[in-house]
PLY file of the C-alpha trace (Angstrom):
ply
format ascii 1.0
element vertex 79
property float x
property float y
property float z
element edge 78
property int vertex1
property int vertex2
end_header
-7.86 -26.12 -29.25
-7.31 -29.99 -28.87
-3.62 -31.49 -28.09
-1.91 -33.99 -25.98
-0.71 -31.57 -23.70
-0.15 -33.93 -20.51
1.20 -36.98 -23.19
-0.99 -39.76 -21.37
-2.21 -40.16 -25.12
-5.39 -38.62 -24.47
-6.70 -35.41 -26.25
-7.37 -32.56 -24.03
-9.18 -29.52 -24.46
-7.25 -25.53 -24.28
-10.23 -22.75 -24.43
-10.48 -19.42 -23.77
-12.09 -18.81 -20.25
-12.84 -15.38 -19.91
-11.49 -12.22 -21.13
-8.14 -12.66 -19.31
-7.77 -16.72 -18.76
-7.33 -19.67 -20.43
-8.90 -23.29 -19.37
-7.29 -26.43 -19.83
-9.32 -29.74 -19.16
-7.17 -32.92 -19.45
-8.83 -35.82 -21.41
-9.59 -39.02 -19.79
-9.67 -41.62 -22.28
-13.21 -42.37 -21.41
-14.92 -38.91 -23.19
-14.65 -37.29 -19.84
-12.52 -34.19 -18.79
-10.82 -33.64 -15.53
-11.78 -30.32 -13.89
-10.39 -27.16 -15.81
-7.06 -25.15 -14.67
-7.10 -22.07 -15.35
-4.42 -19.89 -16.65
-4.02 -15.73 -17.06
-3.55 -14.38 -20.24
-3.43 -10.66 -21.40
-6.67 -9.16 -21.66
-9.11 -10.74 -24.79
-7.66 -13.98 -25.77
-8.42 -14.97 -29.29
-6.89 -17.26 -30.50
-4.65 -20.49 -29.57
-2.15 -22.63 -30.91
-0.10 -25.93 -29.61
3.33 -26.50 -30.41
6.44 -27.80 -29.04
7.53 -24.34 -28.57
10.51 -25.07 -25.95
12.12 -28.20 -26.64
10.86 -30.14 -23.85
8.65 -32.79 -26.44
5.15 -31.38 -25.06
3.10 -29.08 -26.68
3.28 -25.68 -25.28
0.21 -23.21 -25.73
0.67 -19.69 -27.84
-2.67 -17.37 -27.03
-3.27 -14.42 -29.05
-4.65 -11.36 -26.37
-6.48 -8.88 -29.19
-6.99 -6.23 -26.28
-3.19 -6.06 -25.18
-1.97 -6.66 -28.55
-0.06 -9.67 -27.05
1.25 -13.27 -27.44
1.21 -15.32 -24.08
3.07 -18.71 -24.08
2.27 -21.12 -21.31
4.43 -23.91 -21.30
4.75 -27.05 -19.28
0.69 -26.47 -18.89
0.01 -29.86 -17.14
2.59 -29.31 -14.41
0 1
1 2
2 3
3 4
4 5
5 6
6 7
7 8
8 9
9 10
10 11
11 12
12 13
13 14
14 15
15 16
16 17
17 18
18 19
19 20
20 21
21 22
22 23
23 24
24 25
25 26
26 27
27 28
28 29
29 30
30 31
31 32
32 33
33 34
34 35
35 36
36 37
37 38
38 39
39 40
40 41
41 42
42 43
43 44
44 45
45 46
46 47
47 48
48 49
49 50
50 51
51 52
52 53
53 54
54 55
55 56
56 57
57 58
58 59
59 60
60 61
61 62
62 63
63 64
64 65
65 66
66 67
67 68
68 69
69 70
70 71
71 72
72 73
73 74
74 75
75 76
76 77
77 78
């Protein structure tokens, strides 16, 4: 999933990490990431989307968990 989840402008990178995370690497500008954070999720994320979910102008992320049956929302990722 690509968005400008930190709003420096720069398109960073949401993937699944492992069957109950979520990595986030922030673009640099230069085709470089920063290191990954890494979020928890319910167990077997599948799916992601980014949307301003909460009002606060950044995208939020939405993960689908097929395991748990579940929707996690992370928002304010980048702080």
């Amino acid at each position: 999933m690509l968005a400008d989840f930190n709003g420096d402008g720069n398109m960073d990178v949401a993937a699944a990490g492992d069957a109950i995370s979520v990595s986030v690497l922030l673009g640099t500008g230069t085709g470089s990431f920063r290191p990954d954070v890494n979020f928890l999720v319910a167990a077997g994320p599948i799916a992601m989307a980014a949307a301003n979910l909460n009002g606060s102008g950044m995208p939020d992320l939405a993960v689908v968990d097929l395991d748990s049956s579940t929707i996690t929302v992370l928002t304010n990722i980048t702080k």
